[in-house]
Structures are given as C-alpha cells and as structure tokens.
C-alpha positions in Angstrom: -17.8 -2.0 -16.0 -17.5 -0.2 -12.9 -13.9 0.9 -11.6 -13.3 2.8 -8.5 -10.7 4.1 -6.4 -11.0 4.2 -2.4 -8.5 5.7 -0.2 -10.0 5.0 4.0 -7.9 7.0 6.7 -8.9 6.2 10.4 -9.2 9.5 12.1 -7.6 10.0 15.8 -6.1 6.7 16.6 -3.1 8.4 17.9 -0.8 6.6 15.1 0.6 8.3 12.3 0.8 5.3 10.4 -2.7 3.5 8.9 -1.3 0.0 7.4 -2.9 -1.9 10.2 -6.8 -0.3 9.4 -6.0 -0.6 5.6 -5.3 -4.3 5.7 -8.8 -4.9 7.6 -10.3 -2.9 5.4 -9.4 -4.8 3.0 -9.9 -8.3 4.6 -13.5 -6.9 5.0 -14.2 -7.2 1.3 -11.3 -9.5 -0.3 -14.6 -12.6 -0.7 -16.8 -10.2 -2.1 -18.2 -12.0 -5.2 -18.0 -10.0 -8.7 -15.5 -7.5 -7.1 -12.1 -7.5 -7.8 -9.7 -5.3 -5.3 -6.2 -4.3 -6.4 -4.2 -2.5 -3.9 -1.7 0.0 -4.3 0.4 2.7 -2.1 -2.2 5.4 -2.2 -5.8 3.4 -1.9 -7.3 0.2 -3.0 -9.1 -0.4 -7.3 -12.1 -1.6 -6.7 -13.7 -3.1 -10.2 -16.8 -4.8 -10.8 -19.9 -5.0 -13.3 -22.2 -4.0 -10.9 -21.9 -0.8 -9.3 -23.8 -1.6 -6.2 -20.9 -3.9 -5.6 -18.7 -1.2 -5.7 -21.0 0.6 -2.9 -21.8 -1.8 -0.8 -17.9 -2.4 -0.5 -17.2 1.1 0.4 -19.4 1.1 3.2 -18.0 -1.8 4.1 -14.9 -1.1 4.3 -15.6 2.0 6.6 -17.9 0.1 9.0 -14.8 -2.7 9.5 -12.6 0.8 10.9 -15.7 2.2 12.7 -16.1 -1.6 14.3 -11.9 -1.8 15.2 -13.2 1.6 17.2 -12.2 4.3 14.9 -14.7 7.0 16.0 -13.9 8.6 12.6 -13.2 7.6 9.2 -12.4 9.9 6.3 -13.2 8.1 2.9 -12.4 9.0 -0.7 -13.8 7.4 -3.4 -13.7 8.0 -7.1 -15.8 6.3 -9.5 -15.5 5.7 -13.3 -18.6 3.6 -15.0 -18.5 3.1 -18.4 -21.0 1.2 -20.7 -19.4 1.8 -23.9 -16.8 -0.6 -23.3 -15.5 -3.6 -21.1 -11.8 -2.5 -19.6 -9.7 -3.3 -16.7 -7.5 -1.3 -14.8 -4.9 -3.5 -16.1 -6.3 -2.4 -19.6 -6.0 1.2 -18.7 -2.4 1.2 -17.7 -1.8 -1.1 -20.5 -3.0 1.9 -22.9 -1.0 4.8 -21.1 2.1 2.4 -21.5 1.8 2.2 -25.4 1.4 5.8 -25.5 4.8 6.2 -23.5 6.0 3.3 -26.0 5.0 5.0 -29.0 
C-alpha cells in the first residue's frame, strides 16, 4: 500500500488565496482508477497499491495548474510505502485515536 501526501501551490497568480487551483487539481485525478484522494485543509492523501499511481497523479496534478497558466507550481509530496502491511489512512488515524483513548 502506497499513501502519500501532496500539497500544490500555484506560484504568482496575483491571489493570495489557492482554492480555485486546488479544486482542478483535484478534478484532474478524482477518475483515476486504483487511487483514492482524500482532501483535507493542508493538501490532498493520495492512496493506492501501486505507487506509479501515486506518481503519475502528482504530475498530474501539476500539469492541470501549469495548463490553467500557472507559470510556476511549487509541489510537496510525501510518500509512505509499506509492504509489511495493508492500511488506510483511515486505519492510521484510527490507531492514533485508540492511543488518545487509552
């Protein structure tokens, strides 16, 4: 299972706010078979068993700015892949919550 976490900020569109791009961005890839996309306020979960998936939706997602004419797109992305185990990151929040249960 692949999970990653991608944060895309359109660079000198004269608008301090980035909703707009965020929402194509994320348009660009909401079909994409095998990948699951869970937004949240700071960036976008991106999970799927493939990580080429993962890759191919990153690039993606920065080509959709670049083709709104964003001349410049600043992209984070941060990628957990584990093969020891099949989780979510429903699962993983799930886990921190028992702790803070406990």
């Amino acid at each position: 299972m692949v999970m990653a976490e991608i944060s895309v900020v359109p660079v000198g569109t004269g608008r301090t706010g980035v909703s707009f791009y965020v929402a194509r961005a994320l348009e660009s890839v909401s079909d994409t078979k095998g990948l699951k996309c869970h937004l949240n306020a700071m960036g976008t979960i991106l999970e799927s068993e493939d990580i080429r998936t993962v890759l191919e939706a990153a690039e993606t997602m920065i080509a959709t700015l670049h083709n709104l004419g964003v001349a410049r797109v600043s992209a984070t992305l941060k990628i957990d892949s584990r093969l020891d185990k099949q989780d979510t990151a429903a699962g993983k929040v799930e886990t921190v919550r028992r702790h803070l249960d406990a």
